[in-house]
C-alpha positions as a Markdown table, in Angstrom:
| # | Residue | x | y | z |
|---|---|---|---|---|
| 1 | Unk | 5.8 | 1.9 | 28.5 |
| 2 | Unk | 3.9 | 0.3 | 25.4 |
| 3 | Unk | 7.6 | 0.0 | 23.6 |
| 4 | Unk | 8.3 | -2.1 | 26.2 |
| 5 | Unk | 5.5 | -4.2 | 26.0 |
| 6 | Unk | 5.3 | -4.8 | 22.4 |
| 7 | Unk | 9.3 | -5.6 | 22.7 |
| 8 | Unk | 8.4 | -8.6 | 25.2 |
| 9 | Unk | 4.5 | -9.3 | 24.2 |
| 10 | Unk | 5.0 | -8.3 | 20.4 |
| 11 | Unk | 3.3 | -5.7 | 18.5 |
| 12 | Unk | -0.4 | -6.9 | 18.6 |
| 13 | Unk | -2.0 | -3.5 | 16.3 |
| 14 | Unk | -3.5 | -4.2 | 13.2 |
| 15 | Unk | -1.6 | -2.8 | 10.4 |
| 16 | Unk | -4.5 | -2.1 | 8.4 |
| 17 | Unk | -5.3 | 0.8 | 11.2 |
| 18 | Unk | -2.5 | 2.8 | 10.1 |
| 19 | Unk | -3.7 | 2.1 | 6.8 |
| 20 | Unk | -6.4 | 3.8 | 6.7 |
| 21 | Unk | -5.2 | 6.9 | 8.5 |
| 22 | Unk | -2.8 | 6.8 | 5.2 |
| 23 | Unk | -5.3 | 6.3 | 2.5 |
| 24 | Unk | -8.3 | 7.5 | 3.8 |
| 25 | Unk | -11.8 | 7.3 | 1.2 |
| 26 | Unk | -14.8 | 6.0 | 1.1 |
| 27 | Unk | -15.6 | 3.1 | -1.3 |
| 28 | Unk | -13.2 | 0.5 | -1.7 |
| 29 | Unk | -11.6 | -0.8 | 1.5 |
| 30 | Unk | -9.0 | 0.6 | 2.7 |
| 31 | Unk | -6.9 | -2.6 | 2.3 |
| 32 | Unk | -7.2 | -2.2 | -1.6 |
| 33 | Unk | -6.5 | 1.4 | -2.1 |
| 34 | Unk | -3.1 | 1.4 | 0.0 |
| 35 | Unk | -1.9 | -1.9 | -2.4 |
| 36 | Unk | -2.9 | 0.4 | -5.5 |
| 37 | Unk | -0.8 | 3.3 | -4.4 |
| 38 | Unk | 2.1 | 0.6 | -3.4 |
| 39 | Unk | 1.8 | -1.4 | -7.0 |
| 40 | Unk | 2.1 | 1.9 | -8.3 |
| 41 | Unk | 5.0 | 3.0 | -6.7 |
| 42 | Unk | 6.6 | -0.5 | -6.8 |
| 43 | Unk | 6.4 | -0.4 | -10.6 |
| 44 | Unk | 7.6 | 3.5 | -11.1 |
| 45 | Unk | 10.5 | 2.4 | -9.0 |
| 46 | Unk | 11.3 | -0.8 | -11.4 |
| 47 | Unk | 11.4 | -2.9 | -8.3 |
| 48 | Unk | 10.4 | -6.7 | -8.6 |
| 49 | Unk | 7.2 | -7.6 | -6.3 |
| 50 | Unk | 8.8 | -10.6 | -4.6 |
| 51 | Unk | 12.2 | -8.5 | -3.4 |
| 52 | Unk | 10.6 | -8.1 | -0.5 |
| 53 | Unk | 12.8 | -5.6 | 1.6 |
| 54 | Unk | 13.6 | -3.4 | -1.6 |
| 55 | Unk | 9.6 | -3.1 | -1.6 |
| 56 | Unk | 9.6 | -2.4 | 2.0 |
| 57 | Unk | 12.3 | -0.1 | 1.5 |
| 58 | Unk | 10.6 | 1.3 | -1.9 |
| 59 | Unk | 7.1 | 2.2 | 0.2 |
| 60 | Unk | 8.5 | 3.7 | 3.2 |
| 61 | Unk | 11.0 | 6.2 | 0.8 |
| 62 | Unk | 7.6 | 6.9 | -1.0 |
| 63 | Unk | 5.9 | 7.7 | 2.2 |
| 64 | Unk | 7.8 | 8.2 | 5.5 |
| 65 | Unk | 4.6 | 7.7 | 7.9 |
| 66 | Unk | 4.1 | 4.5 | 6.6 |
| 67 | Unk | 5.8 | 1.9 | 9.6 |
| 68 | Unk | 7.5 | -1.4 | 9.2 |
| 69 | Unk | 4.7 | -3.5 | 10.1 |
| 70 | Unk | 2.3 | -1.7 | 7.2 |
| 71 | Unk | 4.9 | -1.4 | 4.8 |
| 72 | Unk | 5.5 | -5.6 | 5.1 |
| 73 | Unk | 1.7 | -6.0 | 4.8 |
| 74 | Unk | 1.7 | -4.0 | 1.8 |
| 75 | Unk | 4.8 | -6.1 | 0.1 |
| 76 | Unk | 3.1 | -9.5 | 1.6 |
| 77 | Unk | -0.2 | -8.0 | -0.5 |
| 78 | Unk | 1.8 | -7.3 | -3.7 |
| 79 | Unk | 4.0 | -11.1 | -4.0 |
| 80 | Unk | 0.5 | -13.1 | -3.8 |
């Protein structure tokens, strides 16, 4: 039933929750150790930060738990 919720409320969860089930440490936030690992793999993969989907689409290949709505907060995260 939440799929159908989220489809006509929208999709409310913070993506920094999944986050930090992803890149869990103590330390820095959470925030700035998932946009480490994704600058990383951004610039092994020779992909430009502000081609947004191919970054999306760079992340997710990296790591396949990572969502949509994560993965786009990371690329946001990387084109500032």
């Amino acid at each position: 039933m939440s799929k159908i919720e989220n489809l006509l409320w929208g999709d409310r969860d913070d993506p920094r929750r999944e986050l930090a089930e992803l890149f869990p440490g103590e330390g820095e936030s959470v925030t700035v150790r998932a946009r480490d690992w994704a600058r990383r793999v951004v610039d092994e993969a020779g992909v430009p930060g502000d081609d947004e989907l191919r970054v999306i689409k760079t992340l997710r290949d990296a790591e396949p738990r990572l969502s949509l709505k994560p993965a786009r907060y990371l690329a946001a995260q990387l084109n500032v």
